[in-house]
C-alpha positions as CSV (number, residue, x, y, z in Angstrom):
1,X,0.0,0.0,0.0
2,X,1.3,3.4,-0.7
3,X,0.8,6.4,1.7
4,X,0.1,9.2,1.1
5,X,1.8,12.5,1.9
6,X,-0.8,14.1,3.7
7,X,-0.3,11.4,6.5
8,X,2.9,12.7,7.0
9,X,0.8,15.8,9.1
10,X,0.3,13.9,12.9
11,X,4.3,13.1,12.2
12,X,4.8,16.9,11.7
13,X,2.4,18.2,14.3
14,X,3.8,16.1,16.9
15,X,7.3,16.9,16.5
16,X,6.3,20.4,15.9
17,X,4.5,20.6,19.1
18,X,7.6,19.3,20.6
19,X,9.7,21.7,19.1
20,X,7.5,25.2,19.6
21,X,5.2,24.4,22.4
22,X,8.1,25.1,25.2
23,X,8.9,28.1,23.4
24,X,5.1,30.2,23.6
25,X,5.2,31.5,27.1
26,X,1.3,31.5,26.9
27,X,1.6,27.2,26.5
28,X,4.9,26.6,28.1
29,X,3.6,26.3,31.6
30,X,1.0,23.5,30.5
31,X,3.0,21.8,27.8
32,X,5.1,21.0,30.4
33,X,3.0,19.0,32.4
34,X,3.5,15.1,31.1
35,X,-0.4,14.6,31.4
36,X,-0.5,17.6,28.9
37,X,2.2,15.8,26.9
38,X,0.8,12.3,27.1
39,X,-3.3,14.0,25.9
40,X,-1.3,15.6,22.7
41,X,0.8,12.5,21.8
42,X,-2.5,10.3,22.0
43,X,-4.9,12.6,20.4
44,X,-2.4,12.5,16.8
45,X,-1.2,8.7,17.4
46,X,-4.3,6.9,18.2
47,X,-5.6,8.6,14.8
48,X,-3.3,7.5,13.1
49,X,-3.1,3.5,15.0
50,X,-6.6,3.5,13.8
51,X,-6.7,4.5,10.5
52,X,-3.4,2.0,10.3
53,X,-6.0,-0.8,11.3
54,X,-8.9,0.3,9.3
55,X,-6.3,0.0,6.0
56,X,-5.4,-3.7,6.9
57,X,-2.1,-3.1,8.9
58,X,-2.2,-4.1,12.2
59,X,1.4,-5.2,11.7
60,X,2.6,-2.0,11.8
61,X,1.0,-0.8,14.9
62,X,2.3,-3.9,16.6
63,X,5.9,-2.9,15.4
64,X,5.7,0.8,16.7
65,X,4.5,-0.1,19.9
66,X,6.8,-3.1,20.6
67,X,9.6,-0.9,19.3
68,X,8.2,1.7,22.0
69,X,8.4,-0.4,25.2
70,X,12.1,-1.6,24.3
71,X,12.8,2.0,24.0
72,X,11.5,3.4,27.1
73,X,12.2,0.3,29.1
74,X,15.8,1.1,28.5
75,X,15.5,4.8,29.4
76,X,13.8,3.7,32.4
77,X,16.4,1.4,33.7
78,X,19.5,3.7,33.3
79,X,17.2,6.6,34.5
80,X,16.5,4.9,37.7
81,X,19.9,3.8,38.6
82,X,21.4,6.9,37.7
83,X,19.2,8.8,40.2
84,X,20.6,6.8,43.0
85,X,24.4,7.5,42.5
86,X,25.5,10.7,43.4
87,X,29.0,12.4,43.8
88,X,30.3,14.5,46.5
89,X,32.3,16.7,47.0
90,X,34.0,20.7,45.9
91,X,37.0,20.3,43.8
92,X,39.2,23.4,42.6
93,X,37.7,24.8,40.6
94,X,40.6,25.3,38.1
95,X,39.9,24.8,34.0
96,X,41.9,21.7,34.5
97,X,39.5,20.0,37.1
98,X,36.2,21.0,34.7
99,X,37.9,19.7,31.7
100,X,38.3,16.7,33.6
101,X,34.9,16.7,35.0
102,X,33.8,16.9,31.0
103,X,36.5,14.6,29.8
104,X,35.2,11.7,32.3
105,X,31.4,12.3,31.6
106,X,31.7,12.4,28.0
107,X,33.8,8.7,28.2
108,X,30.7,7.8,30.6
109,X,28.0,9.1,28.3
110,X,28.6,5.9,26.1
111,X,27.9,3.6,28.4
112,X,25.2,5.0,30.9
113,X,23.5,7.1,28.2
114,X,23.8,11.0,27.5
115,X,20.8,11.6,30.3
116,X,22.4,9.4,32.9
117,X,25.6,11.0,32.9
118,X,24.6,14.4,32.3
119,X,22.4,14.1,35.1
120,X,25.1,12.3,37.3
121,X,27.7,15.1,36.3
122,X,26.1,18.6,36.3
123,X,25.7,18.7,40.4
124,X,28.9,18.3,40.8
125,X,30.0,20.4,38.3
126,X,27.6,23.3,39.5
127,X,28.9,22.8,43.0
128,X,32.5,22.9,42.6
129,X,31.9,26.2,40.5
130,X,29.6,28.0,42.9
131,X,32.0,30.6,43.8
132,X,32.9,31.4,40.4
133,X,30.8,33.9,37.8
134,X,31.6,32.7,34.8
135,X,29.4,29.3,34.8
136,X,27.2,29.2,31.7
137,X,29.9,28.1,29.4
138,X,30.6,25.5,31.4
139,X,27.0,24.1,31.4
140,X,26.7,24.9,27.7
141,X,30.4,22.7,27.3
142,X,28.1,19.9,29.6
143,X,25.3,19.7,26.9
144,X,27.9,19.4,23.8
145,X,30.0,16.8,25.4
146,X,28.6,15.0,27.9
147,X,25.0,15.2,26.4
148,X,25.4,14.8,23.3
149,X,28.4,14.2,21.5
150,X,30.0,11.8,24.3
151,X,27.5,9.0,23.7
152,X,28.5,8.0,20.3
153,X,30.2,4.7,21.1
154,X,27.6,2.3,21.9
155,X,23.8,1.9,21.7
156,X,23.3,2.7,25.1
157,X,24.9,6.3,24.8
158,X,22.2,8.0,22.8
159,X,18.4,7.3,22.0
160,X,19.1,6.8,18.0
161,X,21.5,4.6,18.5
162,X,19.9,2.0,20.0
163,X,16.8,2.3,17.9
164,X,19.4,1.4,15.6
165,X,20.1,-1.7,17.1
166,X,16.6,-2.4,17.3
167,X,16.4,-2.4,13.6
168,X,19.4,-4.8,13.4
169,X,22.5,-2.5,13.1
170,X,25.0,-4.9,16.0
171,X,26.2,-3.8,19.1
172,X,29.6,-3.2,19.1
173,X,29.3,-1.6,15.4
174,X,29.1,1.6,16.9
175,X,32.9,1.1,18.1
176,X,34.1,1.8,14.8
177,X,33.2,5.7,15.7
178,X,35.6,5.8,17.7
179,X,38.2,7.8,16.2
180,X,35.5,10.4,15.3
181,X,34.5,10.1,19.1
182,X,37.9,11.2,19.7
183,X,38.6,13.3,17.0
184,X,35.3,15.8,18.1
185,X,35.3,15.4,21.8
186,X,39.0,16.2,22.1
187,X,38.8,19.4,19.8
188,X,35.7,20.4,22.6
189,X,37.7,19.6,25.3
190,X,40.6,22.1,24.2
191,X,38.4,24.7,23.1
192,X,36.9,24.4,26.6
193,X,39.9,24.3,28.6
194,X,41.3,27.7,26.8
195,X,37.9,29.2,27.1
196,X,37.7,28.6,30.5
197,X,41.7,29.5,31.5
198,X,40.2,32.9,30.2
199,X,37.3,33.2,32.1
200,X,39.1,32.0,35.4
201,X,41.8,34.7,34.7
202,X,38.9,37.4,34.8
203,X,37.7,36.4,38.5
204,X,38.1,38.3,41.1
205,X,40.9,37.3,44.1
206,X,37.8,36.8,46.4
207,X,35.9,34.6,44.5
208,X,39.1,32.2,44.1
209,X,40.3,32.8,47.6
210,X,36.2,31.6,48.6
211,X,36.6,28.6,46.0
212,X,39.9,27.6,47.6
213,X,38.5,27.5,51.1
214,X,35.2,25.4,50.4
215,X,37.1,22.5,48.5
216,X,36.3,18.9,49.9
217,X,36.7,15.8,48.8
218,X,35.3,13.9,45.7
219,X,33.7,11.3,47.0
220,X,30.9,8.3,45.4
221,X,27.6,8.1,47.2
222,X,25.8,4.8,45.7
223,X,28.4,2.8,44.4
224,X,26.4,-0.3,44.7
225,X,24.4,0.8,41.7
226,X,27.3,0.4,39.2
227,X,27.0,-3.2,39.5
228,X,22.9,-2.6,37.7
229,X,24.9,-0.4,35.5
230,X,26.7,-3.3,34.5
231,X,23.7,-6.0,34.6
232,X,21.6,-3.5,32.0
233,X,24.9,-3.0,29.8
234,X,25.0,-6.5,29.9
235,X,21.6,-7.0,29.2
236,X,21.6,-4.9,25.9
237,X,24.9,-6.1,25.0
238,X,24.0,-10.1,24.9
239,X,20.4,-11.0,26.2
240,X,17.7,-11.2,23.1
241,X,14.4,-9.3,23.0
242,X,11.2,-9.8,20.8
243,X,11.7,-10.5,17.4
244,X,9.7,-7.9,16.0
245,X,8.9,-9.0,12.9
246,X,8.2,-12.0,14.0
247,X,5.5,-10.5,16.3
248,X,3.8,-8.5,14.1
249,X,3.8,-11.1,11.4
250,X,2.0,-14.0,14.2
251,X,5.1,-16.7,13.8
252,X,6.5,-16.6,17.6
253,X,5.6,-19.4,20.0
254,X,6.5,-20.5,23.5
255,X,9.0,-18.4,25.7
256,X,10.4,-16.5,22.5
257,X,7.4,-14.4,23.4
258,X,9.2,-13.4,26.9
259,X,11.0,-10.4,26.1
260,X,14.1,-11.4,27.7
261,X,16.5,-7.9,27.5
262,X,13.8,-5.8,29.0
263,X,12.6,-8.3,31.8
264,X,16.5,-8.2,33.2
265,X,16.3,-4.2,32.8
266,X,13.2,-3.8,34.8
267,X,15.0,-6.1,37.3
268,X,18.0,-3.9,37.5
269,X,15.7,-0.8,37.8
270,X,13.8,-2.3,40.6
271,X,16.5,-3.4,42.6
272,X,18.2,0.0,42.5
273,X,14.8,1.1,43.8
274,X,15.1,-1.3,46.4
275,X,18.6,-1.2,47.3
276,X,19.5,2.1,47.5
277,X,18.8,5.1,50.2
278,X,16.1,7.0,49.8
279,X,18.2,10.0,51.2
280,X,20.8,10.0,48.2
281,X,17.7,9.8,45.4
282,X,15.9,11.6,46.6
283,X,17.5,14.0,49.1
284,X,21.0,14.7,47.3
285,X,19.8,13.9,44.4
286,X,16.3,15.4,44.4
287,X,15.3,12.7,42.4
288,X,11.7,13.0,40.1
289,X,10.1,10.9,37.6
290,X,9.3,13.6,35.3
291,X,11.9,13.6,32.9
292,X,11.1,10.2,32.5
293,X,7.5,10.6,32.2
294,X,7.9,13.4,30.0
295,X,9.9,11.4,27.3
296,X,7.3,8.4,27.6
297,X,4.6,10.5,27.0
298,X,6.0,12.0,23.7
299,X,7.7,8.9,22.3
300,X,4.3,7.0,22.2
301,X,3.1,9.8,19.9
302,X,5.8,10.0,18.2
303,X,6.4,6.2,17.3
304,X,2.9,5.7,16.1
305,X,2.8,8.9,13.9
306,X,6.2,8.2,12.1
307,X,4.9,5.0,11.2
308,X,2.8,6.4,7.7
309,X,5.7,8.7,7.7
310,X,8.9,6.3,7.6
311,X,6.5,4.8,4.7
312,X,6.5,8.0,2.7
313,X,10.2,8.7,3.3
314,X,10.9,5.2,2.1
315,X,9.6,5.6,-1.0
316,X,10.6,8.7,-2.1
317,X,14.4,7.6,-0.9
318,X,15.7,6.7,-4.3
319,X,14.3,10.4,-5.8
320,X,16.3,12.5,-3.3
321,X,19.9,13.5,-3.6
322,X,21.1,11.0,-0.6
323,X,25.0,10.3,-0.5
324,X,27.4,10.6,2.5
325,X,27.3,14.2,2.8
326,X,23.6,15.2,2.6
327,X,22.8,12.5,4.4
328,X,25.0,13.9,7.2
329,X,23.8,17.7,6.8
330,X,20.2,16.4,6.6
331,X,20.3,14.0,9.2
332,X,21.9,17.0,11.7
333,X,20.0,19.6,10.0
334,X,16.8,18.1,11.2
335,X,17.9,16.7,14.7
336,X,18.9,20.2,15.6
337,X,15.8,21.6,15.7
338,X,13.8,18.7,15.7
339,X,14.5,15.5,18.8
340,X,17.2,13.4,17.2
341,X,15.5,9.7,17.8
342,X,12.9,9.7,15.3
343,X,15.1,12.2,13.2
344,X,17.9,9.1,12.9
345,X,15.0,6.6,12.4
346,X,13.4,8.8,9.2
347,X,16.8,8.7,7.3
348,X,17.7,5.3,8.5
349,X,14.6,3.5,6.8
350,X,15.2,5.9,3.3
351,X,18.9,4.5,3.1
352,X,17.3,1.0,3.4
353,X,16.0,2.0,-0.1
354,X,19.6,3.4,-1.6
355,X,21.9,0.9,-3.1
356,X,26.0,0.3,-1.8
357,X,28.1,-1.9,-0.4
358,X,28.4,-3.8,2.3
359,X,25.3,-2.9,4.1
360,X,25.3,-2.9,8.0
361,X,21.0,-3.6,8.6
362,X,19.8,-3.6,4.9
363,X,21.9,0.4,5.3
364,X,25.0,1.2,3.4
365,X,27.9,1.6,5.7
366,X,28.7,4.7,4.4
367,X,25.4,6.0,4.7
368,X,25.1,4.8,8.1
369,X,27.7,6.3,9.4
370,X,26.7,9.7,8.2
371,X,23.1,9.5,9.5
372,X,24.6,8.1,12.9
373,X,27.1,11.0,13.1
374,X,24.5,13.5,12.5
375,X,21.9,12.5,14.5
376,X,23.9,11.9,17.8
377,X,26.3,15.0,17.2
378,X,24.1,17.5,15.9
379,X,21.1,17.5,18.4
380,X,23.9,19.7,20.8
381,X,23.4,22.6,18.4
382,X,20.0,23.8,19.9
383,X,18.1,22.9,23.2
384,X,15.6,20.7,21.9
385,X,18.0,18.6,19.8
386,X,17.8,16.1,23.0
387,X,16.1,15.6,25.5
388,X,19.5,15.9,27.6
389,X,20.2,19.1,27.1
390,X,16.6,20.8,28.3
391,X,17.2,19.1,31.0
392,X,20.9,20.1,32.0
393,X,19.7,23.9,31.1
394,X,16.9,23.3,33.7
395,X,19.2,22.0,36.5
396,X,22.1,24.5,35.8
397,X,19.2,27.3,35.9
398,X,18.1,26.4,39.0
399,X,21.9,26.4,40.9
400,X,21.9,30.1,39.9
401,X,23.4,30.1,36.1
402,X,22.2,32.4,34.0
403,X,21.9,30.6,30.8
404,X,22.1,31.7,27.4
405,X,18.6,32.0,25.6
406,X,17.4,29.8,23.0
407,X,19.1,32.3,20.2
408,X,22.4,33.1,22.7
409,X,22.7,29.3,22.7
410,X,22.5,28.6,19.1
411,X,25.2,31.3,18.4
412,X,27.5,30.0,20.9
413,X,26.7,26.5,19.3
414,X,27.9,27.5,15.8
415,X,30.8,29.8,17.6
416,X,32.5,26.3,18.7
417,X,30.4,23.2,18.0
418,X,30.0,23.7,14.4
419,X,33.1,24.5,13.5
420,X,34.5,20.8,15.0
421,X,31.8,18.8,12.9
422,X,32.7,21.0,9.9
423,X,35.9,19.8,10.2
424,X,35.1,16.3,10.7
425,X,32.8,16.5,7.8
426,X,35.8,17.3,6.0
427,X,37.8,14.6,7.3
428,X,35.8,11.5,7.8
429,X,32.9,11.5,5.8
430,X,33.7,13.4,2.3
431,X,36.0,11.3,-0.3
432,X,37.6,14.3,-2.4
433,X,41.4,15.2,-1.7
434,X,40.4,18.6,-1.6
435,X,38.1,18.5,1.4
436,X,40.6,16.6,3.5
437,X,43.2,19.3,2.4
438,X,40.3,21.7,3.7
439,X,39.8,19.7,6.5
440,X,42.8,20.2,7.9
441,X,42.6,23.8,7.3
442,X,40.0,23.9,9.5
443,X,41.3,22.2,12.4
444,X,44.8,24.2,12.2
445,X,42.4,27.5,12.5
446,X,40.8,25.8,15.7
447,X,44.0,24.7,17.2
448,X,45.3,28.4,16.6
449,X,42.0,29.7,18.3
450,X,42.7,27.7,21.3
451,X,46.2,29.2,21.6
452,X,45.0,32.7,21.3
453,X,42.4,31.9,23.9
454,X,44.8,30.5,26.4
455,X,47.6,32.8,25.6
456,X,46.1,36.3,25.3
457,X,45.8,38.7,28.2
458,X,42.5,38.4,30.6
459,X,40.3,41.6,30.0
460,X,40.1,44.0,33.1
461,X,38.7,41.9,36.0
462,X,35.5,44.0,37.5
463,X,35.6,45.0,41.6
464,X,33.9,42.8,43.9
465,X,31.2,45.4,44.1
466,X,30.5,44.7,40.5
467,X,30.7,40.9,40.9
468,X,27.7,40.9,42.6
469,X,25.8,43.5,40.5
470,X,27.1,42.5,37.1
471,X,24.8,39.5,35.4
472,X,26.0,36.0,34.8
473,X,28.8,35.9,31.8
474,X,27.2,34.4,28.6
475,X,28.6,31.2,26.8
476,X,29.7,33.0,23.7
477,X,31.2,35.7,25.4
């Protein structure tokens, strides 16, 4: 059956809703209630589950909504343990100590997911800068790295990844990334570490006198939950699910119809629940299921309204001007401004269409590559690229940082993120010598930025009197 394109329009409301909602002051404050969420997300997807059902695909609808519990199950599990770890502690707070702090989380975002360690990371990180003014490009350093661009190596890092798995791309695939893992996150990591030995020159001698006198320990409140770390990274990593297919299609019998991978996840959420103290989830922590109801609500909507949608994409897929590049550019484009899970799964099922060899999950490597590296990368260059960051602005807004607005953000994401993935555009995904040669351009005219940002002269440092009056630095300062 072919679709047509008008049922792309519950796909495009719902992620547009998504996308402008918490902008409109006048709808913010209800859109971001998850009751609010969950009405809007089943108002467009029950349409559409029905009118999938009425036109003799059932199959479908059993797909989406399979797919949708494997999702949120997993989201759910490292959600839940990461509320009950917590680190102590007031470190220095010297450029080489946050650098650190970023350099660890983004290695950790892999394998605990971009929400987990973004939300294990930034309470730390806010408290061992609490003395200091300049803060918001630290947080907006948090959301590239350890949000977003960290979680590249395995299916557990980011959302799109592991949808990718779902739809049969392996495991440990993803570990081919990992010179591009290194190659972006050590060109943030740089830029961050001359950016803030600038900002650090222009505090004052009391704020750093007051930063040096609160320092304490780093210490590891809820260790014991590493070990359901481990049982869920084990659980993705080895233990098989539902075959989907074979569920929407009727041919499954007996205990294949136990869905193994989620059963041992639920396990290892529950016995965080039990095991750990209530006073570090939700005392230190301040622990709330909202986040995590927020994203269930949407992704139900949005699984079952991308269903007509993946079908139109599919077949206009061998029409469009798809190759490495614009793959890449489209793929980012839209997870930018759009969330980046559904954005990966769109261009994933159009490459199924495109021809090339070999093929990782019906996909051309090559092509798999680019919509990986766009989707996971690029949803750091706004605030609603991923669900992540929202939340990390949130946190960091309410320890006292004044964070960049929507448009402030943006700019500083082009000032230093876009630069990077230009240059690993260049570099790793386009073929001609010419781009590498440009390519390397690029990153000698970043390394040279960092030098002139650690290197030049701190402007004048404002009176403690002004400290206090003066606003919160902004990232692209």
């Amino acid at each position: 059956m072919d679709f047509p394109v008008w049922t792309l329009i519950p796909f495009v409301l719902m992620l547009a809703g998504i996308a402008v909602f918490p902008l409109v002051p006048q709808l913010a404050h209800l859109w971001e209630r998850p009751r609010n969420q969950l009405i809007y997300a089943l108002a467009l997807g029950i349409q559409v589950a029905i009118g999938l059902l009425i036109a003799a695909h059932p199959e479908l609808v059993a797909h989406a909504l399979i797919e949708y519990v494997q999702f949120i199950v997993l989201l759910l599990g490292l959600f839940t343990v990461s509320g009950a770890i917590v680190l102590r502690g007031d470190l220095a707070a010297t450029p080489r100590t946050n650098t650190a702090f970023l350099a660890v989380g983004g290695l950790l975002a892999s394998f605990i997911g971009t929400t987990g360690a973004a939300m294990l990371l930034i309470p730390p990180i806010l408290a061992t800068n609490a003395q200091r003014r300049y803060r918001a490009h630290t947080v907006v350093f948090t959301i590239f790295v350890v949000a977003n661009c960290g979680g590249l190596l395995t299916p557990l890092g980011d959302p799109p990844l592991f949808l990718g798995m779902l739809r049969g791309v392996p495991f440990t695939w993803t570990f081919s990334l990992l010179p591009v893992w290194l190659f972006v996150n050590a060109l943030l990591l740089l830029t961050y570490w001359a950016l803030d030995r600038r900002f650090h020159a222009r505090e004052t001698p009391e704020a750093l006198a007051q930063d040096s006198g609160s320092r304490t320990r780093l210490s590891v409140g809820g260790a014991w939950n590493l070990l359901w770390f481990a049982l869920i990274i084990l659980a993705v990593a080895t233990i098989p699910s539902l075959d989907i297919d074979a569920v929407a299609h009727g041919h499954i019998e007996g205990v294949n119809w136990v869905p193994w991978r989620e059963l041992v996840m639920l396990i290892a959420a529950g016995g965080s629940l039990l095991t750990s103290k209530t006073s570090i989830r939700y005392g230190e922590n301040e622990f709330s299921w909202a986040p995590i109801q927020e994203v269930g609500a949407l992704f139900i909507g949005i699984f079952l309204t991308m269903v007509p949608a993946l079908q139109v994409l599919r077949a206009a897929a061998p029409n469009l001007p798809l190759n490495e590049i614009t793959l890449f550019l489209f793929t980012g484009g839209l997870s930018s401004v759009l969330d980046n899970a559904p954005t990966y799964v769109t261009f994933f099922e159009m490459a199924t269409q495109l021809p090339g060899e070999p093929r990782v999950a019906n996909v051309p490597e090559a092509f798999l590559v680019s919509i990986s590296l766009g989707a996971v990368l690029c949803g750091a260059m706004t605030y609603i690229g991923n669900g992540p960051n929202f939340m990390v602005k949130s946190v960091a807004e309410d320890g006292g940082v004044k964070m960049p607005t929507f448009l402030g953000y943006v700019r500083a994401a082009f000032q230093y993120l876009a630069p990077v993935l230009l240059a690993m555009l260049l570099l790793f995904i386009a073929d001609p010598w010419w781009a590498k040669a440009l390519g390397g351009v690029v990153v000698a005219l970043l390394l040279l930025r960092v030098l002139r940002l650690a290197t030049s002269p701190p402007p004048q440092v404002l009176g403690r009197g002004d400290r206090r009056a003066a606003p919160e630095a902004p990232a692209q300062h």
